[in-house]
C-alpha positions in Angstrom: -0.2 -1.9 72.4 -1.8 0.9 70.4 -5.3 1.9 71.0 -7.1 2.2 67.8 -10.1 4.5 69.2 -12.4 6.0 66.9 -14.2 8.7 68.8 -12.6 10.8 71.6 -12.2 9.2 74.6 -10.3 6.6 75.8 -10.4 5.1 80.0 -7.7 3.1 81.3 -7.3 2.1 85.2 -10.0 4.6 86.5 -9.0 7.6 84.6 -10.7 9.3 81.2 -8.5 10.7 78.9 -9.0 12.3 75.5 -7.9 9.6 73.0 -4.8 11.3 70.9 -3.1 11.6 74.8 -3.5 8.0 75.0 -2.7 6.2 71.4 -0.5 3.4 73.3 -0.3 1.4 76.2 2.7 -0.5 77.6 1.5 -4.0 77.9 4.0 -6.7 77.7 2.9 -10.4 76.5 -0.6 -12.1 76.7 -3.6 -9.4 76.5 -6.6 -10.5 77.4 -9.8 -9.0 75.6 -13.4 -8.6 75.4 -15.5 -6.4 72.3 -18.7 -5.0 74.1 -21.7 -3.5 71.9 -23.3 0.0 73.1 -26.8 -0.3 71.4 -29.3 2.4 72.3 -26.4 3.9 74.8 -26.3 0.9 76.9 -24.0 -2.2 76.8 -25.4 -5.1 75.7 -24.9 -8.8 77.9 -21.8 -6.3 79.8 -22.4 -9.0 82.9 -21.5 -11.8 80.9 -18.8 -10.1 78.9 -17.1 -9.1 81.6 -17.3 -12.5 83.5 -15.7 -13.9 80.3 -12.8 -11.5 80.9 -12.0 -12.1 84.7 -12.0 -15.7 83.3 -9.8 -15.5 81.0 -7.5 -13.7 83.2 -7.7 -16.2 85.7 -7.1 -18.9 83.4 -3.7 -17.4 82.4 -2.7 -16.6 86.2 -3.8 -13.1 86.1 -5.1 -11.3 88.9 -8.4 -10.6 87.3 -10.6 -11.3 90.5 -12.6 -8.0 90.4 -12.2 -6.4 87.4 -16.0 -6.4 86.3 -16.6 -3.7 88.7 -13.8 -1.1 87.9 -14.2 -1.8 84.1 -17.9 -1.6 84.2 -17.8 1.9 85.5 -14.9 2.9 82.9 -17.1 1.8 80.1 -20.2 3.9 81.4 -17.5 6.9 81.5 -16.5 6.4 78.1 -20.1 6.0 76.9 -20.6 9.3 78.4 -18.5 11.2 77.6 -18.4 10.0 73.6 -22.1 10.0 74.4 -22.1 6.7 72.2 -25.0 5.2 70.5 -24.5 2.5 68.8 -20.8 1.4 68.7 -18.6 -1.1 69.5 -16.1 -1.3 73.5 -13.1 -2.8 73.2 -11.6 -3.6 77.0 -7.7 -5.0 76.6 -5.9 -6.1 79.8 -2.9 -7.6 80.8 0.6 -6.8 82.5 2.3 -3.9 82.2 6.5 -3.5 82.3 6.4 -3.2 86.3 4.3 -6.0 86.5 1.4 -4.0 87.4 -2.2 -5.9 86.1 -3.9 -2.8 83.7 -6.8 -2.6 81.7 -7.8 0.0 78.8 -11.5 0.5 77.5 -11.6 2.4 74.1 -14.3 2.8 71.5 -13.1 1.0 68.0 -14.4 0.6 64.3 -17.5 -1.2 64.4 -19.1 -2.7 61.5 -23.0 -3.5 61.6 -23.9 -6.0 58.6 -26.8 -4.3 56.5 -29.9 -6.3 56.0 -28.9 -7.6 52.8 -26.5 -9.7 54.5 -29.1 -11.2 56.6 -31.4 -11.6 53.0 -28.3 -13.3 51.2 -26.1 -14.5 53.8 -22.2 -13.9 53.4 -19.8 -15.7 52.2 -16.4 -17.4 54.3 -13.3 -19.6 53.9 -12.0 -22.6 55.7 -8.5 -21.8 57.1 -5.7 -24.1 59.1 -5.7 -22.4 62.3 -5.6 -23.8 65.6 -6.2 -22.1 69.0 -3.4 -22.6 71.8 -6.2 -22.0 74.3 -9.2 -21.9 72.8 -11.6 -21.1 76.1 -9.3 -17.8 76.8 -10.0 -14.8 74.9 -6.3 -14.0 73.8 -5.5 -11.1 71.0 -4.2 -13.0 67.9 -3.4 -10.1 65.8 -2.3 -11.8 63.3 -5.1 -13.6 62.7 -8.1 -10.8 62.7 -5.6 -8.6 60.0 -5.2 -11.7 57.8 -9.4 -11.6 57.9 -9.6 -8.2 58.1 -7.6 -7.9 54.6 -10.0 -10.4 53.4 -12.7 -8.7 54.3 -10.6 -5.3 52.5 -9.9 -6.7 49.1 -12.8 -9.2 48.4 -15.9 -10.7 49.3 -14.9 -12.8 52.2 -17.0 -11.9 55.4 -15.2 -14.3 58.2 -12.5 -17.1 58.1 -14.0 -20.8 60.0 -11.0 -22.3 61.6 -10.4 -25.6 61.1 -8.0 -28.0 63.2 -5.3 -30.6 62.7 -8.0 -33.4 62.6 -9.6 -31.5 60.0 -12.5 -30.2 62.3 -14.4 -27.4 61.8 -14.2 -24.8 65.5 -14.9 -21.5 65.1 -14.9 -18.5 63.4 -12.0 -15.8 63.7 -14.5 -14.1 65.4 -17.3 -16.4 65.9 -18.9 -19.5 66.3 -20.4 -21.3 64.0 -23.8 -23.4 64.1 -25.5 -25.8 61.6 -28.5 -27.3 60.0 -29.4 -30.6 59.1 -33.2 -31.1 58.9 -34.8 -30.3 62.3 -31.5 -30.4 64.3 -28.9 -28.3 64.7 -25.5 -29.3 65.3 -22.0 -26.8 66.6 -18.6 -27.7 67.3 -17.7 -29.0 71.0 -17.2 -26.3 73.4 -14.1 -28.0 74.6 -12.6 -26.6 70.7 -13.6 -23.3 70.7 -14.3 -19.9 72.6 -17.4 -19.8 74.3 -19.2 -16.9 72.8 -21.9 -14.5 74.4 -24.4 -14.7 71.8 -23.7 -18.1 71.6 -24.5 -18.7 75.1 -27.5 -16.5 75.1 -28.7 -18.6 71.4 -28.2 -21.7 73.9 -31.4 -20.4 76.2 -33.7 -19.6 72.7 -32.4 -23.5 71.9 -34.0 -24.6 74.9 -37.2 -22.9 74.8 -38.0 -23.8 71.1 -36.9 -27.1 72.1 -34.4 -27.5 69.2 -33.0 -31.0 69.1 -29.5 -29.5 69.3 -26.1 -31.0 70.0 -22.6 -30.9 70.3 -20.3 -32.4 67.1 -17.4 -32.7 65.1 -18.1 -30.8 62.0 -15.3 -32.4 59.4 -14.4 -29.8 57.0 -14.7 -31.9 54.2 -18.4 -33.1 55.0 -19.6 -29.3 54.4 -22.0 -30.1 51.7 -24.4 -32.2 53.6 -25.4 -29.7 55.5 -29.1 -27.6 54.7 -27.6 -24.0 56.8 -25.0 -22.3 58.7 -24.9 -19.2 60.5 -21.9 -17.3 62.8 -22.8 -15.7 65.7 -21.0 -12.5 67.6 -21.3 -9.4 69.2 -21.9 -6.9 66.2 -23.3 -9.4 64.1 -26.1 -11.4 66.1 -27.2 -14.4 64.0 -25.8 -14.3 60.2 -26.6 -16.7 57.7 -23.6 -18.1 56.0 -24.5 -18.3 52.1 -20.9 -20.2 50.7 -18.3 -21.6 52.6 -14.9 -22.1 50.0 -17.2 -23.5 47.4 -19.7 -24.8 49.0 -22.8 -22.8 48.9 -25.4 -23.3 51.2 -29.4 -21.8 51.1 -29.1 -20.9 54.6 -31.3 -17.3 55.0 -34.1 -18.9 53.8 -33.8 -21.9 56.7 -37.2 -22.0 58.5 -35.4 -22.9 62.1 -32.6 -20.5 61.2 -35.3 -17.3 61.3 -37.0 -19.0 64.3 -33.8 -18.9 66.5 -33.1 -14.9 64.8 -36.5 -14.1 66.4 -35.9 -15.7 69.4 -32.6 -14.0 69.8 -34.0 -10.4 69.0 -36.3 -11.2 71.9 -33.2 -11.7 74.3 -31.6 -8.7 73.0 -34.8 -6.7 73.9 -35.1 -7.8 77.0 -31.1 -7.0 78.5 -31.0 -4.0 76.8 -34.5 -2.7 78.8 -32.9 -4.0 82.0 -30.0 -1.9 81.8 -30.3 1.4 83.6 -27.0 4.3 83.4 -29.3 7.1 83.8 
């Protein structure tokens, strides 16, 4: 697998190197990942993100038990010694050719969306993709550089996933949420990939006491809905403005900025419990 790093150093099973020693590693098959973000120096929700991981090893018969520990301290290395601000982790494990169980931590390209994206929302496409397993976190490359060259040669910000039954599930690298009138609806967990910041928007949904639930979003039903947002890692809560042609007046959704306060709040709070001093 190559390692994309963008600044220069890399960690893989303990060790720091300097990233152009390290431009490959010799995984074979599934890879398992997680995408971490460094803000203010300090990994944000790295707990949960790295629960996720030993998860989804375990779920594909990996020896993952542990793994929280030893990548945890090979993130705080990198940080260190890239002496990282704000940018994204990328942790890839798997199997190597001797059947040793490796991980890799390296700093990637990360992309912030300005405000105006959060003032205009961003536009997105439906596309027929359907996860084989949708609760592990498995690299699908050729999925994120079909969206990435989207995102490359036109206005496109993220690709929502939609399944054989026509049902809306995710983003490519996201989940998606919607608005109709005081409620707010997102696909079943059973469809999709249970993401951190959804999971921490799930706690600001119970203390605004949202009336929230769980639903098949039909892709061809778009149009009665009054917002729609992704949620991820770099991007937080981002109001979606069209989806194909559909264009829905979702930054200006009252309960939409509600739930972004009540996220900020949450970020705040992990980020000020975090000490790597």
């Amino acid at each position: 697998m190559e390692i994309n790093a963008n600044l220069s150093f890399v960690a893989a099973d303990g060790q720091v190197y300097y990233a152009y020693d390290l431009e490959e590693w010799p995984f074979q098959g599934k890879t398992i990942y997680e995408v971490i973000r460094i803000m203010e120096g300090k990994p944000l929700f790295m707990e949960e993100h790295l629960e996720r991981l030993k998860q989804s090893g375990l779920s594909l018969g990996m020896p993952a038990e542990g793994i929280e520990t030893a990548v945890a301290e090979d993130m705080k290395q990198v940080v260190a010694h890239c002496d990282i601000k704000d940018n994204n982790l990328k942790i890839v494990a798997g199997y190597l050719e001797s059947g040793a169980f490796s991980y890799v931590v390296f700093p990637v390209k990360s992309f912030y969306p300005p405000e105006s994206y959060y003032e205009n929302g961003v536009k997105t496409v439906l596309m027929q993709v359907e996860r084989e397993n949708p609760n592990a976190k498995v690299i699908n490359a050729e999925l994120s550089a079909k969206v990435d060259r989207m995102r490359e040669t036109s206005e496109i910000f993220e690709g929502l996933l939609v399944d054989s039954e026509g049902r809306v599930t995710e983003g490519s690298r996201s989940n998606v949420f919607f608005v109709k009138g005081d409620r707010l609806l997102t696909p079943k967990s059973s469809h999709v990939l249970l993401g951190i910041t959804r999971q921490k928007l799930l706690l600001v949904i119970q203390d605004l006491k949202v009336d929230f639930e769980e639903a098949e979003i039909k892709a061809d039903e778009l149009q009665n809905y009054d917002a729609c947002f992704i949620t991820g890692t770099s991007i937080g809560l981002l109001p979606v403005a069209r989806i194909d042609e559909v264009i829905i007046a979702s930054s200006s959704n009252p309960l939409l900025k509600s739930l972004q306060e009540g996220y900020d709040k949450i970020v705040k709070t992990s980020l000020e419990k975090i000490d790597w001093e």
